[in-house]
Structure formats: structure tokens, C-alpha cells
Kinemage of the C-alpha trace (Angstrom):
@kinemage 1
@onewidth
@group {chain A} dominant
@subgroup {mainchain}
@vectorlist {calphas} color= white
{ca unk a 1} P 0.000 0.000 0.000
{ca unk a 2} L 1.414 3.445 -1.413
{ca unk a 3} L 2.165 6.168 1.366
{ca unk a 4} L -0.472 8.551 1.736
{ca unk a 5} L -0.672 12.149 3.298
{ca unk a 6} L -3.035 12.958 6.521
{ca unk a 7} L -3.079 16.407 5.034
{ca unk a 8} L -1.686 18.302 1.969
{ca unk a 9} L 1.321 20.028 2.681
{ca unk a 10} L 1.672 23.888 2.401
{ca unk a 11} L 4.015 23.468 -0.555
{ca unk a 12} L 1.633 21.603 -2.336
{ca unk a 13} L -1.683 23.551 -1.506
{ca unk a 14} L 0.434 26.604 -2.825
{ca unk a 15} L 1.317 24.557 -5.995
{ca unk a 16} L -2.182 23.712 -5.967
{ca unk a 17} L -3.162 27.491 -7.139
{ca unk a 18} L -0.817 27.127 -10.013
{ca unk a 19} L -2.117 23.780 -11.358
{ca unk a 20} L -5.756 24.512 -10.876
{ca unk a 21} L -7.029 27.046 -13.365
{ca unk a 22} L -10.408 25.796 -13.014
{ca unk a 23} L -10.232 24.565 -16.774
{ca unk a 24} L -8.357 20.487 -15.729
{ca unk a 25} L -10.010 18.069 -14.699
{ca unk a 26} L -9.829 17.656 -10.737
{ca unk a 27} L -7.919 13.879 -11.764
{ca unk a 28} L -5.483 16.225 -13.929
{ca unk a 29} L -4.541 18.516 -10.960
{ca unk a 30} L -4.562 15.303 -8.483
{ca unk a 31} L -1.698 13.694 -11.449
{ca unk a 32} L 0.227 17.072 -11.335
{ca unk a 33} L 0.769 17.344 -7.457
{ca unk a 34} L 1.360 13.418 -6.746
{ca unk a 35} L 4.410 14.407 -9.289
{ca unk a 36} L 5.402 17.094 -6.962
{ca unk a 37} L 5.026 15.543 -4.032
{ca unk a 38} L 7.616 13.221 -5.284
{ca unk a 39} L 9.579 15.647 -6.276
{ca unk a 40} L 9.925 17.170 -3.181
{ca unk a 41} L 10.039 13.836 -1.279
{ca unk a 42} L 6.672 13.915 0.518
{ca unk a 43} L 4.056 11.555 1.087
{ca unk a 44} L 1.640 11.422 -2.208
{ca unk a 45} L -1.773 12.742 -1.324
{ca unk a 46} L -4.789 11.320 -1.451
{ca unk a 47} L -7.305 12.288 -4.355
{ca unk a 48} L -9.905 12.939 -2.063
{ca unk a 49} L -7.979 15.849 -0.249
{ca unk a 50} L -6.911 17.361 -3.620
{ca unk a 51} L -10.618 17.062 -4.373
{ca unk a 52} L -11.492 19.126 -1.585
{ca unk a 53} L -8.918 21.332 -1.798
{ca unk a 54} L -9.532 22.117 -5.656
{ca unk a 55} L -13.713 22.826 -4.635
{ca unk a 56} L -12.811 25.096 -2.403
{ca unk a 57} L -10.153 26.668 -4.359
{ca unk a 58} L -12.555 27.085 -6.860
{ca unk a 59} L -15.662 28.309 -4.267
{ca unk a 60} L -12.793 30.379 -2.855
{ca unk a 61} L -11.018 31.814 -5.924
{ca unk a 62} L -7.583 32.310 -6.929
{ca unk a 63} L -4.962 32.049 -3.840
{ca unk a 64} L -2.906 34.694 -3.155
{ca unk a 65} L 0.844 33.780 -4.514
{ca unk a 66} L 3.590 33.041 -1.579
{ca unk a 67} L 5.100 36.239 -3.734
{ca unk a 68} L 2.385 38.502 -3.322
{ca unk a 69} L 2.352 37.445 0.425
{ca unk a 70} L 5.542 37.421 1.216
{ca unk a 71} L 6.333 40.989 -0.670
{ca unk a 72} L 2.894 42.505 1.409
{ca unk a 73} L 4.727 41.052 4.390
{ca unk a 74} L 7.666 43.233 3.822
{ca unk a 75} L 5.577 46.320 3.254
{ca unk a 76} L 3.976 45.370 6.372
{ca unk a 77} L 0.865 45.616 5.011
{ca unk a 78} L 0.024 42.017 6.214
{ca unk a 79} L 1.187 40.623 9.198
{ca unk a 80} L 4.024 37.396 8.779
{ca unk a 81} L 1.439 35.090 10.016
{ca unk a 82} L -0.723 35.908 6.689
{ca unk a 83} L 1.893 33.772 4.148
{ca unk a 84} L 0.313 30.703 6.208
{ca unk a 85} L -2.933 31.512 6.017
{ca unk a 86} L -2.960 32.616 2.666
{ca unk a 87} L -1.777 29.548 1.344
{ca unk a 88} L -4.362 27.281 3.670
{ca unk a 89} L -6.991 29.888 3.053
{ca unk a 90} L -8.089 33.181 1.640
{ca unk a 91} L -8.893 34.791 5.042
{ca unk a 92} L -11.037 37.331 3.931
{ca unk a 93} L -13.613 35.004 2.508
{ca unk a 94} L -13.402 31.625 4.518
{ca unk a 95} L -16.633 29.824 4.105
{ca unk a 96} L -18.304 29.598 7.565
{ca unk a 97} L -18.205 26.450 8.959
{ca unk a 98} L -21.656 24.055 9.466
């Protein structure tokens, strides 16, 4: 039995923005980040977490890029703690939970 993730890494959920365009196929996207999982040496998720992670990416819209973070960081127009959370999340419209 293949190694599988308990949850997506932050690497990947930020590769996840690139890959999903909301044009592939959620299979497509799921091919794409098992690949880079490899790559960088991490436990191959599972497609049902990529599946839930592309829905809400595309519920959620496009994720902010590490860059754009990381270069409103050092503006200090977002705090350091936003490069996390923008990558997990958009904060501004996380859907309220049930």
C-alpha cells in the first residue's frame, strides 16, 4: 500500500493554485501534485484531499501567490502570520463552517 498524506502540505496547496485554473479536470490537478510531491520527497496525497482542496479553491477563488504574500509582508501591510494563512486559506472570505 502506497504512502499517503493525513493532510496536503503547504508546498503543495500553494502549488495547488498554479495547477488549478479551473479549466483540468480535478484527476489532472490530483496527477500534477502526486508528481510534486515526489519531487519534493513527501508523502503522495490522497485524491480525495486534492478534491477538496480544488472545490474550495474554486468556491474560494484564486490564492494569493507566496510572492504577493511574502512581498505585502515586507511592506507590512500584512502581518508574517498571513503567508500561512494565505496559502491554507483566503482569510477574507473563509466559508463559515456548518
Amino acid at each position: 500500500m502506497p504512502a499517503a498524506a493525513p493532510r496536503l502540505d503547504v508546498r503543495l496547496l500553494a502549488a495547488l493554485g498554479r495547477f488549478d485554473r479551473g479549466t483540468p479536470p480535478i484527476a489532472e490537478v490530483n496527477r500534477r501534485i502526486g508528481v510534486l510531491a515526489q519531487e519534493l520527497r513527501l508523502p503522495r496525497p490522497s485524491y480525495e484531499q486534492v478534491r477538496v482542496a480544488v472545490h474550495a479553491h474554486r468556491r474560494l477563488g484564486r490564492f494569493p501567490s507566496a510572492g504577493e504574500v511574502l512581498l505585502d509582508v515586507a511592506a507590512r501591510s500584512r502581518p508574517p502570520e498571513a503567508l500561512v494563512e494565505a496559502v491554507i486559506y483566503r482569510t477574507d472570505r473563509r466559508p463559515k463552517p456548518k
